[in-house]
C-alpha positions as CSV (number, residue, x, y, z in Angstrom):
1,X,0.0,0.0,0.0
2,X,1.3,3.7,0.7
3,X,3.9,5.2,2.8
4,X,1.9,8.3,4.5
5,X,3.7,11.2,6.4
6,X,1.6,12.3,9.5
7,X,1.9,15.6,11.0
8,X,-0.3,16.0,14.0
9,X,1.3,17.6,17.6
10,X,-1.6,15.8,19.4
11,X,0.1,12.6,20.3
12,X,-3.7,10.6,21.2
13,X,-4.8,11.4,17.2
14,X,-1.3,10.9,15.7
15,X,-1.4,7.5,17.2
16,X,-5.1,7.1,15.9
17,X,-4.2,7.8,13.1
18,X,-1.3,5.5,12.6
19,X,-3.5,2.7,14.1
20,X,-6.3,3.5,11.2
21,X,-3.7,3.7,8.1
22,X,-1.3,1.0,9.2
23,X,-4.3,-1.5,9.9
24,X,-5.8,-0.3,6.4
25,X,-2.6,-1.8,4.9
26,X,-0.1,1.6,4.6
27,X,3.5,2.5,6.3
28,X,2.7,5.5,8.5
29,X,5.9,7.7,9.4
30,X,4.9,10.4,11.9
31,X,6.0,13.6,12.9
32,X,5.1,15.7,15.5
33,X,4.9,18.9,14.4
34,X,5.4,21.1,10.7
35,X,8.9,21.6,10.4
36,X,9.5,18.5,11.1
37,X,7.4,17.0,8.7
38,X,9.5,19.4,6.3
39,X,12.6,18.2,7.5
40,X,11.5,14.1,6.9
41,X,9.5,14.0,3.5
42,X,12.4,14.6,1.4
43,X,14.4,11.8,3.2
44,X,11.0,9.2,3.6
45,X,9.5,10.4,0.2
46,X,6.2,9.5,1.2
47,X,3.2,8.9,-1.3
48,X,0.8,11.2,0.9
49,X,1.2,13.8,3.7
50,X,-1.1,14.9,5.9
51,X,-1.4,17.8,8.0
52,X,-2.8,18.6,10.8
53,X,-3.2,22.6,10.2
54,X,-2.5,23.9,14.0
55,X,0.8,23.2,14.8
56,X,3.9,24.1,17.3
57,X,6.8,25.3,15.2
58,X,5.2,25.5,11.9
59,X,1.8,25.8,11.4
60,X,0.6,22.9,9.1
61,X,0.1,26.0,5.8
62,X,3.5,27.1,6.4
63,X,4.8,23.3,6.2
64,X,2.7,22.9,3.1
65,X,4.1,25.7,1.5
66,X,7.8,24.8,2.0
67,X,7.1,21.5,0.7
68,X,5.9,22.9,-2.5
69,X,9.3,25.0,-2.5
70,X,11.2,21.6,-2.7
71,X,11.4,20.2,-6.2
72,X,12.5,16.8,-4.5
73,X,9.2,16.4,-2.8
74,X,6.5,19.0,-4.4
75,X,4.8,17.0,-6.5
76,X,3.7,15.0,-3.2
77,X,0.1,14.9,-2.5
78,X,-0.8,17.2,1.0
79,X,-3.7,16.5,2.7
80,X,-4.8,18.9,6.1
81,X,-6.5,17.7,8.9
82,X,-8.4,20.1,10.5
83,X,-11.6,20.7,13.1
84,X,-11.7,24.5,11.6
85,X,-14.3,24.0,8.1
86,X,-14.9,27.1,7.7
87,X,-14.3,28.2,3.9
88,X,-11.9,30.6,4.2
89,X,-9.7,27.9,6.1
90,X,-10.2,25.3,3.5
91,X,-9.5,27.8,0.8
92,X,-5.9,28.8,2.4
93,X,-5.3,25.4,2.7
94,X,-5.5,24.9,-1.3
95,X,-3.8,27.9,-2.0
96,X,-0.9,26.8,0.3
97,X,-0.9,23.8,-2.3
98,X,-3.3,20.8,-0.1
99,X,-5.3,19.0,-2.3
100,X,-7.8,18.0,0.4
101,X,-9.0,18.9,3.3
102,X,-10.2,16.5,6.1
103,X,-12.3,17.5,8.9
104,X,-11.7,16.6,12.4
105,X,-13.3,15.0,14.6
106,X,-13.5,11.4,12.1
107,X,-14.7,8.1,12.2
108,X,-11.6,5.5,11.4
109,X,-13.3,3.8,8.9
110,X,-14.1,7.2,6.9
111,X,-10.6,8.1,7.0
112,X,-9.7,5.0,5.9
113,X,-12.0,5.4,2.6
114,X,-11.2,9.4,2.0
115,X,-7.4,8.3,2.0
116,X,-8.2,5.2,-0.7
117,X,-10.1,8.1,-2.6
118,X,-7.5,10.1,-3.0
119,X,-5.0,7.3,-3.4
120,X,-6.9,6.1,-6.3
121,X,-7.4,10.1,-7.7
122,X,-3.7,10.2,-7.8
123,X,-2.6,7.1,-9.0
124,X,-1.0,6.2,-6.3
125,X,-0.7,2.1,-5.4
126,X,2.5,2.7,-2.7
């Protein structure tokens, strides 16, 4: 399946999240905050990141962004995670170069088919 990068400070959803995609079949590598999600997709090269947008250090559209500075790993799939819905929040989040946006709090099972979604959108069989 795919290798996912997570970014998500709150250790209780990163782990819930890593439960979810690795008993869905996929390699999880987490990371606990935006910069360093910057600093480990170019050396993981994972097949989908997401994002939690709220985030010590880097906020999870300032993370996004840098990525898409990095020819090495800008053509990565970003995904943010995110309890704020509201439209201009989702519309910064595609503008910082996401091509999702899931909303928090989720069911495992949903995550699970939103993330086979997009896996299939893009191609991508991990």
């Amino acid at each position: 399946m795919a290798h996912i990068l997570v970014a998500e400070d709150e250790r209780d959803i990163r782990e819930l999240i890593n439960f979810t995609l690795t008993f869905a079949g996929h390699q999880v590598t987490q990371a606990s905050n935006g910069a360093e999600a910057v600093e480990l997709a170019p050396k993981v090269k994972p097949d989908l990141i997401m994002m939690d947008v709220r985030m010590p250090r880097m906020t999870g559209y300032e993370a996004c962004r840098q990525m898409k500075l990095n020819p090495e790993i800008s053509n990565i799939p970003v995904v943010f995670l995110s309890a704020k819905g509201q439209d201009e929040e989702v519309q910064t989040g595609i503008e910082a170069g996401a091509v999702a946006y899931i909303l928090k709090p989720f069911a495992p099972d949903e995550l699970t088919r939103q993330i086979a979604d997009l896996l299939k959108k893009y191609g991508i069989t991990g």
